[in-house]
N, C-alpha and C positions, 0 to 999 in steps of 0.2 A: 598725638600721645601727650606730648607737651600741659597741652587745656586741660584734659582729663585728669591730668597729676595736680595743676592750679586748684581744680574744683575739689578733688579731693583732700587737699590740703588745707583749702578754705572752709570744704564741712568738718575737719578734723579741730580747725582752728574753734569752730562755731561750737561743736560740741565740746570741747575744752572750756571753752569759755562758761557755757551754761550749768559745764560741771561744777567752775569752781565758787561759782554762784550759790550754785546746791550743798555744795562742801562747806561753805562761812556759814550757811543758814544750819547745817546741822552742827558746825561747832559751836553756834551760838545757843542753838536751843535743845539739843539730846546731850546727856549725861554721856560723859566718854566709854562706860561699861556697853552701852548700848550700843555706842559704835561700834566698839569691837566685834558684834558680830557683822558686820559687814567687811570688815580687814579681815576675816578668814581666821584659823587656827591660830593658836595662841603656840610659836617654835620656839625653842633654843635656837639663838641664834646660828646660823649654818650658810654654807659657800651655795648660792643656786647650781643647778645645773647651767651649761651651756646652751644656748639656743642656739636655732638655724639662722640661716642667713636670713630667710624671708621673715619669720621675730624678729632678727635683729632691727630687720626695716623698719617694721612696726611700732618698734618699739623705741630706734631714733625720730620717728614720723610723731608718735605721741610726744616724746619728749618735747621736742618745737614747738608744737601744740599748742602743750601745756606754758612752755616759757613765752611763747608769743602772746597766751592769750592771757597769763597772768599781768605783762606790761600795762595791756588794754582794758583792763578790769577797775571799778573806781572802788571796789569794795578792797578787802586786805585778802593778799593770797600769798600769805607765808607757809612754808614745808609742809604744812599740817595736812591744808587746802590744799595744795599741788601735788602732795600723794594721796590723800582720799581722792581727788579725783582722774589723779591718773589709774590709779587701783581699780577706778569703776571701770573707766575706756579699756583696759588691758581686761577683766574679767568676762564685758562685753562680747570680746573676740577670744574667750577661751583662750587669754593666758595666765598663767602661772605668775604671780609675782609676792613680793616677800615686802613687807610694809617694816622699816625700822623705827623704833624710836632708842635714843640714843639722849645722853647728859655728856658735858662737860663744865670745866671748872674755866671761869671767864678771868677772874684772875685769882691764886692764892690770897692776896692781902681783904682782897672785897668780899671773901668770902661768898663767891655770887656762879650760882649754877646756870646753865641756858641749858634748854631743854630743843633736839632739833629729831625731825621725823623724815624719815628719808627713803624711796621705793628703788627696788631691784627688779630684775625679771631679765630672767634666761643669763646674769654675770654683766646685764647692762643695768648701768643706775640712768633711772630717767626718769629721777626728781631728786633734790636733796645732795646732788654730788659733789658739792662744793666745798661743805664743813663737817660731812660724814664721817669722814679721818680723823676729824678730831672727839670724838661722840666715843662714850662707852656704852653699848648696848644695851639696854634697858630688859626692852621687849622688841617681839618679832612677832608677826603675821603673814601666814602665807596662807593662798588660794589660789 
């Protein structure tokens, strides 16, 4: 049982990876309108439902994935990258997930916005969980 969880984990890793490969190459070269239709509806932002347990698995098992394979990546896999392509892996397996993007203010005196994109799915975040709290919601996408 063991092995099978390894391999699993390693083709999870694998397609994470080639995800977010796929993810740089379309923010580098498709117009962000265009993406949009791949993140799904255009929501008010809103609380997901609850998942089951076995999502929730899924969807910690992506999250690793994703952070494992963004370390290992020589190209740049910031928020953007890490929820487009966890969005893809979760859509994949028919789930449900809600794509954020979010501003905050970096500091009053600089006058300097950061812009951060962060994914949910079933009430778990898994991408983006780190500076999402501090983020005013922009826009939201669910699928």
């Amino acid at each position: 049982m063991q092995q099978k969880t390894s391999i699993g984990n390693l083709l999870l890793f694998a397609e994470a990876w080639s995800l977010l490969a796929v993810a740089r190459l379309v923010l580098i070269f498709i117009p962000f309108r265009k993406i949009t239709r791949v993140l799904g509806k255009n929501i008010t932002a809103q609380q997901p439902s609850p998942s089951t347990e076995s999502k929730q698995l899924l969807q910690q098992n992506i999250r690793k994935a994703i952070s494992s394979a963004s370390r290992w990546s020589p190209w740049r896999t910031a928020c953007f990258e890490q929820a487009l392509a966890a969005k893809i892996m979760l859509k994949n397996r028919k789930a449900v997930s809600i794509v954020y993007f979010g501003i905050h203010r970096k500091s009053e005196e600089a006058n300097s916005i950061l812009a951060h994109a962060w994914l949910e799915s079933g009430g778990v975040t898994v991408t983006g969980g780190k500076n999402s709290y501090r983020c005013s919601v922009i826009a939201a996408f669910k699928s």
